[in-house]
DRENLOZA-339380 format. One line per 4 residues: number of its first residue (from 1); their letters; for each residue z, x, y of C-alpha. Coordinates in Angstrom, 2 decimals. Each point is the difference from the previous one (the first is absolute). Layout:
NUM	a	Z X Y; ...
// end
This chain:
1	xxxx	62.88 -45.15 71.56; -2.26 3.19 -0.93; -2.21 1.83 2.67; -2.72 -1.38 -1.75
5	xxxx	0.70 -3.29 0.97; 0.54 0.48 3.51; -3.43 2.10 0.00; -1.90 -2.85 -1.78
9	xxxx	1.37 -2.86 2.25; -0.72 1.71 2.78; -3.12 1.47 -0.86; -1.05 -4.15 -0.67
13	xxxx	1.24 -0.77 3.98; -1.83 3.42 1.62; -3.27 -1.65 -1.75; 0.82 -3.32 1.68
17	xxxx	0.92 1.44 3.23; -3.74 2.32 -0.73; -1.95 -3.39 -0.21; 1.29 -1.17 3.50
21	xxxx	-0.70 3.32 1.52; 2.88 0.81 1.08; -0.37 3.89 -1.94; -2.80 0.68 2.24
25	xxxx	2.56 1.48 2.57; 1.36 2.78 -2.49; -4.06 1.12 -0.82; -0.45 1.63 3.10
29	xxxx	3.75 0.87 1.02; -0.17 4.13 0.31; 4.19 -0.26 -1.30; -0.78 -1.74 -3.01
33	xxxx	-0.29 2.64 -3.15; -4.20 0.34 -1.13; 0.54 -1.53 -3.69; 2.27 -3.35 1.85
37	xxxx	-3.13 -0.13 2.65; -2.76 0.10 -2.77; 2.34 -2.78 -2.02; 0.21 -2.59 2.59
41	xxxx	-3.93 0.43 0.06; -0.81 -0.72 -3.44; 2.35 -3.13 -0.57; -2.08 -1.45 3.21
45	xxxx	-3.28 0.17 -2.00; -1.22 -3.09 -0.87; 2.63 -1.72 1.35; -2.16 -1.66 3.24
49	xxxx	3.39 1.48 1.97; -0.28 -1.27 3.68; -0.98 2.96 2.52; 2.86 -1.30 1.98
53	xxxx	3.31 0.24 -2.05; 1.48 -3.17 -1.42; 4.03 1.22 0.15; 1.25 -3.11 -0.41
57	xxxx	-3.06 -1.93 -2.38; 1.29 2.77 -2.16; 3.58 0.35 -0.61; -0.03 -4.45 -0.02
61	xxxx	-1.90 0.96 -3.27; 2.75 2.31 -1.07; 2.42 -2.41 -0.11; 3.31 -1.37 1.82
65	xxxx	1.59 3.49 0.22; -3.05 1.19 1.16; -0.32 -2.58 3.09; 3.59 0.61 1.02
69	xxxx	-0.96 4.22 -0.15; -2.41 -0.58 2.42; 2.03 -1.98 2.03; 2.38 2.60 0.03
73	xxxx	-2.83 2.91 0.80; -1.32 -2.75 3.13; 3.15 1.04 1.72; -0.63 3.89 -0.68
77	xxxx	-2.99 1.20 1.99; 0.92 3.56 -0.21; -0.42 0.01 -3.65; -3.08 -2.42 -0.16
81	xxxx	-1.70 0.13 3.58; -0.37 -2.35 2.46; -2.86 -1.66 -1.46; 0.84 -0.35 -3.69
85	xxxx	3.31 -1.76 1.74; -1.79 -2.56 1.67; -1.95 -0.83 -2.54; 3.91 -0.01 -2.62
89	xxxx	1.12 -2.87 2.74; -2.75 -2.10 -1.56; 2.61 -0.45 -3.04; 2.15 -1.79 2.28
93	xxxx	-2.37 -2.91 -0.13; 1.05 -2.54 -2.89; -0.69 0.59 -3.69; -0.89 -2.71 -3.24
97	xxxx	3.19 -1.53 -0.85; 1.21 -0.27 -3.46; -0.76 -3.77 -1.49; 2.74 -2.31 0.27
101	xxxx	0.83 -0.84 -3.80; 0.98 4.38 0.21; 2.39 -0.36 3.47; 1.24 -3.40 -1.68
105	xxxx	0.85 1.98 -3.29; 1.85 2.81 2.29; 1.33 -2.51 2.47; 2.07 -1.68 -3.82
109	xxxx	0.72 3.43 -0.94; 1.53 1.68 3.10; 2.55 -3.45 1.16; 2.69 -1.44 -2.45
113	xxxx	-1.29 -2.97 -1.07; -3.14 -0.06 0.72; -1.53 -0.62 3.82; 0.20 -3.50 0.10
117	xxxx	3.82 0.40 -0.56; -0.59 1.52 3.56; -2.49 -1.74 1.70; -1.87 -3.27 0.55
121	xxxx	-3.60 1.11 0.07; -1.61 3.64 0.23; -3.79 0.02 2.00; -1.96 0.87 -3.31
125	xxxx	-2.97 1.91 2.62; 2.21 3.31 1.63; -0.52 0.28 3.73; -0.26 3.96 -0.73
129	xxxx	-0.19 1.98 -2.88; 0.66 4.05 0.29; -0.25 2.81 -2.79; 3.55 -0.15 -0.72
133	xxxx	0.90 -3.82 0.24; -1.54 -3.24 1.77; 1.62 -2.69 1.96; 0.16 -4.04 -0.50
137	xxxx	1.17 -2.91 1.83; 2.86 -1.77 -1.59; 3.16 -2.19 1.03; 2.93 0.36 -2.06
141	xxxx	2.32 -2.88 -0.93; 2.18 -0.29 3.00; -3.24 -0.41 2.14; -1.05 2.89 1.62
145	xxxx	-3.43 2.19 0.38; 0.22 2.88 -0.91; -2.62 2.65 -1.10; 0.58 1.50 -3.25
149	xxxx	-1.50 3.31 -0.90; -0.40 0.71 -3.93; -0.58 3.40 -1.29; -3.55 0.42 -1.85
153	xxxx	0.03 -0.62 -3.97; -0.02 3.92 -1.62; 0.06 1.60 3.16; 3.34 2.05 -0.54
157	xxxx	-1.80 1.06 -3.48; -3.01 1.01 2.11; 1.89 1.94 3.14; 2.06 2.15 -2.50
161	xxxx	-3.32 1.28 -2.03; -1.57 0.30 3.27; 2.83 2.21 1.69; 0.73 2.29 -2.90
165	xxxx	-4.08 0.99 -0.09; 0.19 0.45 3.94; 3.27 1.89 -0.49; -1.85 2.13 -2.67
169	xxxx	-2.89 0.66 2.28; 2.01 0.90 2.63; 1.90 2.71 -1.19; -3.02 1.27 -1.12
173	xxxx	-1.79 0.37 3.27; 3.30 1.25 1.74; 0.11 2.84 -2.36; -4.02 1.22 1.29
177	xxxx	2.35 0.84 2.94; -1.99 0.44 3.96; -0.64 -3.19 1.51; 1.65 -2.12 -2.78
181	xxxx	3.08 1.37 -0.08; 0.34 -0.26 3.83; -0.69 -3.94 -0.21; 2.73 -0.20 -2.82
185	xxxx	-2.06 -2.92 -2.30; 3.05 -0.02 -2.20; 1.89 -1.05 3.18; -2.71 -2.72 0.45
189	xxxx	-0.41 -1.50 -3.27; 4.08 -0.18 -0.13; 0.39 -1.12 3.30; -2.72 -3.13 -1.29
193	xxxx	1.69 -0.47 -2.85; 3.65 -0.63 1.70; -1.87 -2.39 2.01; -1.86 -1.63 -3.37
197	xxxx	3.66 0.05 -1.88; 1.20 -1.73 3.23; -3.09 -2.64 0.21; 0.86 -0.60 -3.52
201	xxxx	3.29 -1.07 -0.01; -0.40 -3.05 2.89; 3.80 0.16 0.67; -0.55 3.10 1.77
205	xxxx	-2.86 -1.90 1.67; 2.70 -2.70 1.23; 2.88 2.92 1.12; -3.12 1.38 2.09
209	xxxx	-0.68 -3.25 1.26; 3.68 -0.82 0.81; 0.77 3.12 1.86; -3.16 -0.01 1.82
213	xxxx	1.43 -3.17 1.41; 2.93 1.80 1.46; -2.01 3.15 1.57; -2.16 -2.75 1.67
217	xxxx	2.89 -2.89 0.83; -0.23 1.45 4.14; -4.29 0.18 0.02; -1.16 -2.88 1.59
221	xxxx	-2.42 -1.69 -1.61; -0.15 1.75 -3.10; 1.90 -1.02 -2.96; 0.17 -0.23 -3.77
225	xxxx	-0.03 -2.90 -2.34; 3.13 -0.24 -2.07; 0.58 0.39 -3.65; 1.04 -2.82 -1.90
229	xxxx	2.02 1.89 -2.77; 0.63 -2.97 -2.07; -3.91 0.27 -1.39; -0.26 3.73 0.06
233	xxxx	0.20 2.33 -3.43; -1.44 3.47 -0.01; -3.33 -1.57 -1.19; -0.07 -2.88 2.48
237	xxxx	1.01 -0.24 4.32; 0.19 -2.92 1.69; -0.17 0.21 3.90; -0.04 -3.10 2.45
241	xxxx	-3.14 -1.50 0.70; -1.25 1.43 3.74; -2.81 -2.66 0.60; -2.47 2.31 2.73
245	xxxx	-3.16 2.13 -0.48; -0.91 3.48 -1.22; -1.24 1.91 3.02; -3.15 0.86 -1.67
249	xxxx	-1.06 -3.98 0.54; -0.68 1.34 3.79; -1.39 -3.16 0.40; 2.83 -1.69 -1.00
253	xxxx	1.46 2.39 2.06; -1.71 -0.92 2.97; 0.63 -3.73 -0.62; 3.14 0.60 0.53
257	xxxx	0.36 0.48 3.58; 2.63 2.43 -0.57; 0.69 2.87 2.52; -1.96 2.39 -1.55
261	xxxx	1.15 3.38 2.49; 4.03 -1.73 -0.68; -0.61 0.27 -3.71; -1.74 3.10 -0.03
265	xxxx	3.17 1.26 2.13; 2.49 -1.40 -2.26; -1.74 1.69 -2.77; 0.47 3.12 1.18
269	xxxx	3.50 -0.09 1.27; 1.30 -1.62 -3.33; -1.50 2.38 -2.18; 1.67 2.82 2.45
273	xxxx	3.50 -1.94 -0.54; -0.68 0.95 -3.58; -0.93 3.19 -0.05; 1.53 1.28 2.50
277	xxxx	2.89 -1.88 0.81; 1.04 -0.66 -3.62; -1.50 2.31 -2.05; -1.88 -2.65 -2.98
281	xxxx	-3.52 -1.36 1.24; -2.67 -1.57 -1.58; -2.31 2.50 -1.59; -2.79 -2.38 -0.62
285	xxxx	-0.88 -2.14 3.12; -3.44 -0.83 -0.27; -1.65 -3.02 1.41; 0.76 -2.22 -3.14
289	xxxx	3.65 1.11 -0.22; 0.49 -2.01 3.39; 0.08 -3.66 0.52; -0.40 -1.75 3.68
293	xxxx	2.13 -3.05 0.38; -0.59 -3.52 1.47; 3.31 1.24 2.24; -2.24 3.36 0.74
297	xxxx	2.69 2.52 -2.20; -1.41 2.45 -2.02; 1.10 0.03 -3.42; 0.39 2.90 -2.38
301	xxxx	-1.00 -0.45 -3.58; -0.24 2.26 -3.34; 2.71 2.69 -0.20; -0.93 1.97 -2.79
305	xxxx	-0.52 3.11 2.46; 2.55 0.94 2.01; 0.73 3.18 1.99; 3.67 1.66 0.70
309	xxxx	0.42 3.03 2.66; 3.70 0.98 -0.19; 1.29 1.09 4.15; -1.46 3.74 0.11
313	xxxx	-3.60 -1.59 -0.61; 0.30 -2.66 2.52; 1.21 2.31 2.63; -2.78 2.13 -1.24
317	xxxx	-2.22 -2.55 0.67; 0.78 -1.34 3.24; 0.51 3.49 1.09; -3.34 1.11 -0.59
321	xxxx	-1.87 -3.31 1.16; 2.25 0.52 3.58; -0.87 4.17 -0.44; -3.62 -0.43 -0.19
325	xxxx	-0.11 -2.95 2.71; 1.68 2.04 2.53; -1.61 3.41 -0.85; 3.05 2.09 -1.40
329	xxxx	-2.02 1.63 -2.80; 2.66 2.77 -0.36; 2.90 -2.93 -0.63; -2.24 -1.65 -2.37
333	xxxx	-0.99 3.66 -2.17; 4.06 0.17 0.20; 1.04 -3.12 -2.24; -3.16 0.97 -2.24
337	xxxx	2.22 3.11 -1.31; 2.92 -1.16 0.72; -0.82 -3.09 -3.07; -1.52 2.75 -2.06
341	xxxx	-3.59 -1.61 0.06; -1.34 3.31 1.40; 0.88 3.08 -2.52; 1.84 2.86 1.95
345	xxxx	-2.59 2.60 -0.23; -2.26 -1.79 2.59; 0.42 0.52 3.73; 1.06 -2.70 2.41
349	xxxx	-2.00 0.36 2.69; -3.04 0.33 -1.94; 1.20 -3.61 -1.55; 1.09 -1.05 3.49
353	xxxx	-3.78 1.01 1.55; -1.60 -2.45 -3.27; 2.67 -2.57 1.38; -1.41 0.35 3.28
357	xxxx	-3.96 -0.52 -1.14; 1.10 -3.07 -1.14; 2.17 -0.97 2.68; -2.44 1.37 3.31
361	xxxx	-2.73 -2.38 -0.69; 2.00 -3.08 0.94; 1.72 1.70 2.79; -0.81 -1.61 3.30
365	xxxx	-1.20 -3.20 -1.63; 1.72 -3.63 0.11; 2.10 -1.39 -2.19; -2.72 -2.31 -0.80
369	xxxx	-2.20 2.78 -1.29; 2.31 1.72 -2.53; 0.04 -0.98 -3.60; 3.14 0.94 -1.85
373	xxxx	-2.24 -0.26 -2.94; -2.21 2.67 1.18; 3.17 1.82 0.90; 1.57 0.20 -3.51
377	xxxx	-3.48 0.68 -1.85; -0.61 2.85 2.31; 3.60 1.39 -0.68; -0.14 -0.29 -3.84
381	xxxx	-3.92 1.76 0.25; 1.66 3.40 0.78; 2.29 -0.27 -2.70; -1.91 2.09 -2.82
385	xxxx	-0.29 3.07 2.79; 3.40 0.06 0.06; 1.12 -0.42 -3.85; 1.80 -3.34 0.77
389	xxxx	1.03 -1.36 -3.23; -1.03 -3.74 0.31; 2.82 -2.58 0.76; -0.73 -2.77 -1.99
393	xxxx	2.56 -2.18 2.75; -1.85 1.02 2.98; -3.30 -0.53 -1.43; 0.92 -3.62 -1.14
397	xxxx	1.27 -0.60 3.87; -3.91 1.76 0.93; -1.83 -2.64 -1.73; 2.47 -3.20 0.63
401	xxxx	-0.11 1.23 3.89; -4.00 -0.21 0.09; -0.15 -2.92 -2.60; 2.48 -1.55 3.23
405	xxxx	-2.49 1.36 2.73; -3.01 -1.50 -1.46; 1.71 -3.74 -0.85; 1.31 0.28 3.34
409	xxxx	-3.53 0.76 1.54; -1.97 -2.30 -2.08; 2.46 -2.90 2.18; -0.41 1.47 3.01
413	xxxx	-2.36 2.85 0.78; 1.61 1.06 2.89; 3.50 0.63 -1.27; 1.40 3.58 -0.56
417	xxxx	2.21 1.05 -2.54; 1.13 2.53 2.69; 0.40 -2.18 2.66; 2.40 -2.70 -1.67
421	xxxx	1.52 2.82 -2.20; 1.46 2.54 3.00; 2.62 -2.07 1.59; 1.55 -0.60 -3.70
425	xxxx	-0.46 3.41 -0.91; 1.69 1.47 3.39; 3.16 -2.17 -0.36; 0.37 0.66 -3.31
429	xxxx	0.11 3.64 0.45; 2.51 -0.19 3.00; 1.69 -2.39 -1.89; 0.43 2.46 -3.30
433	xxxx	-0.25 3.11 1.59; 1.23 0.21 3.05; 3.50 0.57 1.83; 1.46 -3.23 -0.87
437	xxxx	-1.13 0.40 -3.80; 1.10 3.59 -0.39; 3.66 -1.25 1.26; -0.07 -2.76 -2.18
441	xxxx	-0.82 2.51 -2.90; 2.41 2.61 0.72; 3.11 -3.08 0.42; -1.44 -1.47 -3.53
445	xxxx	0.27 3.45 -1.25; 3.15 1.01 1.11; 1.70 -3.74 -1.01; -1.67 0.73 -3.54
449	xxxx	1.52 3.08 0.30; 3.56 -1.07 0.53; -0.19 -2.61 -2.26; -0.14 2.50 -2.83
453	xxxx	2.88 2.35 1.17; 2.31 -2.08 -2.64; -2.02 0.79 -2.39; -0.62 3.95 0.73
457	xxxx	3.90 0.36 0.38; 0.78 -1.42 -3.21; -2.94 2.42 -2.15; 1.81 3.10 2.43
461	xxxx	3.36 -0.87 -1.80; -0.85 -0.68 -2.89; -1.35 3.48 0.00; 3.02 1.50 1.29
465	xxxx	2.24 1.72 -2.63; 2.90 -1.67 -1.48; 3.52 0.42 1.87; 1.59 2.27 -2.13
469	xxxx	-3.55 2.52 0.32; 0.81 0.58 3.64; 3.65 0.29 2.15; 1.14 -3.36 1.93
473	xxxx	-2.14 -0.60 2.95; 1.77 -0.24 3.44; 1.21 -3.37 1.62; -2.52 -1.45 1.88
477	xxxx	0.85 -0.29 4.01; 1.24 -3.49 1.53; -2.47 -2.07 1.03; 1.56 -1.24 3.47
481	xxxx	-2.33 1.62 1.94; -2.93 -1.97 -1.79; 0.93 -3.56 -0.83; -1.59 -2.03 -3.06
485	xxxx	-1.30 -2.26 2.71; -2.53 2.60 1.62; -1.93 0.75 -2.85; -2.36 -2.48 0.51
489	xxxx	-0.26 1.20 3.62; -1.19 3.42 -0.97; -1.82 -1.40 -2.50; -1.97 -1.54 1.96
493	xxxx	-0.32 2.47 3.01; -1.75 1.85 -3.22; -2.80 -2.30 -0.59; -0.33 -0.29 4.00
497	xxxx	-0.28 3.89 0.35; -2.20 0.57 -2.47; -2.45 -2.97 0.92; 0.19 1.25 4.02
501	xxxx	-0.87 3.57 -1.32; -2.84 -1.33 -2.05; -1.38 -2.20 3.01; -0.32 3.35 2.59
505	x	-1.06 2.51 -2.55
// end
């Protein structure tokens, strides 16, 4: 596809996005170039462009890959601002579905034989419909409900156009250098389309959904529906049916009589179990991506975005949430440059000091007073002072941890992220880093260690010259003094010594 291509199909969604308002931003923005400022003016005229801008309006008149870019960009408001993100959640709110003679067509196309090979009756009316796929009611032939999502007609068509022009403009405005190189868009775009090329392929969707399961299996009261993998193709998932409500029916909600400061709790700690204590969370856990129960579980739906921190980010994590709580600025500057977020050439206690603006104001306060969310967006605000490359991981974990916060509060306003998250946070970190763990470590190390000895002695003769290279070696000395039978012995008073050493150094 020729630049021209990308320049006209683009140039058609800017004038889209101009009608909506959502250019009037760049007119006035001092570190947008003159001739880009005076452009964004011009395709406004005549338009009747709203004085406030219409982000999301907009980019649902783009198209599907357009929608699920501004999803993407609702979860980055260092790129976008806080504002133009709020107003990106909007597209979390349910779109037209395709007509039901198109999903029936798809429905024949993506299961052997046809659907009715596979089920007695499909809901014609979807109970959702999204920008990649919607979602219908059906039972299948051995009786039970599931809910079956079906990819969009043409939408894999549409995504790939869409990516390659976003890819196109990308590189583009990373080469102007300044400000766009630091916020990497190539890094963006690719990061959205790994999640698109995942969204589209709803097998992925059902691995996320299965090993969410796991991370979750010791939450209480939070859990995952399970896949039926009988009914599900890469253009078609089938989940059980969860029968509860969407926590944006706050009525519903209400109706309930549900413990709303239990839920809000268990919200919290089970989103903690995955991020922390596993390592794969749910990136997307908005209001409608959680169902309330009759029983009073919450149920997590929709895994097309999920988020992975491999260890050295989780400890990173919990070590700066603890850092900041507990005032040790300097500790918390410390793992900043140890990871490599901060570039060399800066000085820690300069970094430490911005640590310590952020930390100070909620020093003194109650637990009940501190917003983790307002922690982690006043961390990542002094990142372009100090050249920190953005981490596309960490920033994910930023927006799930306030989309968290603000589910949580809208159940119960007086819950604290803070508040339920410390104990968990506190025995996690003496449970991974502290004496015990480092033992365990060093005895896992050292076992790992011996294990491969075999194998090291075998490469170190075979690179030994041959016999008649080098004179006879002398006869080894009896082995009375060491019998066979104590070679477990010291092996094992190895692994003990080295895990004691570990545990009081």
């Amino acid at each position: 596809m020729t630049g021209a291509t990308h320049a006209w199909r683009l140039a058609g969604d800017i004038r889209r996005l101009a009608r909506h308002g959502a250019l009037r931003p760049f007119e006035s923005n001092p570190d947008v170039p003159p001739p880009a400022r005076l452009a964004a003016r011009l395709l406004r005229l005549g338009s009747n462009a709203p004085e406030t801008p219409d982000y999301a309006g907009g980019l649902k008149h783009c198209g599907p890959a357009a929608v699920k870019l501004g999803q993407a960009l609702a979860t980055r408001p260092d790129l976008v601002g806080e504002a133009a993100a709020a107003d990106l959640r909007k597209l979390q709110d349910d779109l037209s579905p395709a007509p039901w003679p198109q999903i029936e067509a798809e429905l024949n196309a993506a299961l052997s034989g046809g659907w009715r090979a596979h089920f007695r009756h499909i809901e014609q009316a979807p109970i959702g419909a999204a920008s990649i796929a919607q979602v219908h009611k059906a039972e299948t032939l051995d009786g039970r409900t599931v809910a079956l999502k079906i990819l969009r007609p043409g939408v894999e068509q549409q995504f790939q156009r869409a990516l390659s022009s976003y890819a196109w403009a990308a590189a583009h405005l990373e080469r102007l250098g300044g400000e766009f190189e630091r916020l990497k868009p190539r890094v963006v775009i690719e990061t959205f389309r790994q999640w698109t090329n995942a969204e589209l392929d709803l097998r992925r969707e059902a691995g996320n959904a299965s090993e969410l399961a796991e991370a979750v299996r010791g939450a209480p009261r939070i859990r995952v529906p399970a896949v039926v993998w009988e009914q599900t193709t890469r253009r078609t998932l089938a989940l059980e049916w969860v029968e509860g409500v969407k926590l944006t029916d706050r009525a519903a909600v209400e109706a309930t009589g549900a413990d709303r400061h239990a839920l809000a709790a268990a919200l919290v700690r089970g989103f903690l179990a995955q991020a922390i204590g596993e390592g794969f969370f749910h990136a997307d856990l908005h209001q409608g991506n959680i169902l309330l129960t009759p029983e009073g579980d919450l149920v997590l739906i929709d895994f097309g975005i999920m988020g992975r921190l491999d260890r050295r980010a989780r400890v990173y994590l919990a070590e700066i949430l603890y850092g900041l709580i507990t005032g040790n600025y300097r500790r918390v500057a410390e793992i900043h440059f140890e990871a490599g977020y901060v570039p060399p050439h800066h000085d820690i206690g300069a970094f430490a000091t911005a640590l310590r603006a952020v930390g100070e104001p909620i020093r003194g306060r109650s637990a009940g007073d501190i917003s983790v969310a307002n922690l982690l967006d006043g961390l990542f605000a002094i990142t372009r002072q100090f050249d920190m490359a953005v981490q596309p991981h960490l920033l994910l974990l930023q927006k799930t941890m306030v989309m968290v916060e603000g589910v949580a509060l809208g159940l119960d306003p007086r819950v604290n992220m803070w508040d339920v998250a410390a104990p968990y946070v506190k025995s996690w970190i003496r449970d991974e880093l502290g004496p015990e763990a480092k033992a365990a470590d060093s005895l896992v190390a050292n076992l790992r260690l011996l294990g491969r000895l075999p194998g090291l002695a075998r490469r170190a003769v075979r690179q030994l010259p041959a016999e008649s290279a080098a004179p006879p070696l002398p006869p080894l000395p009896p082995l009375a003094e060491t019998p066979p039978s104590r070679w477990p012995w010291l092996i094992a008073g190895a692994a003990a010594g080295a895990a004691l050493t570990a545990l009081f150094t």
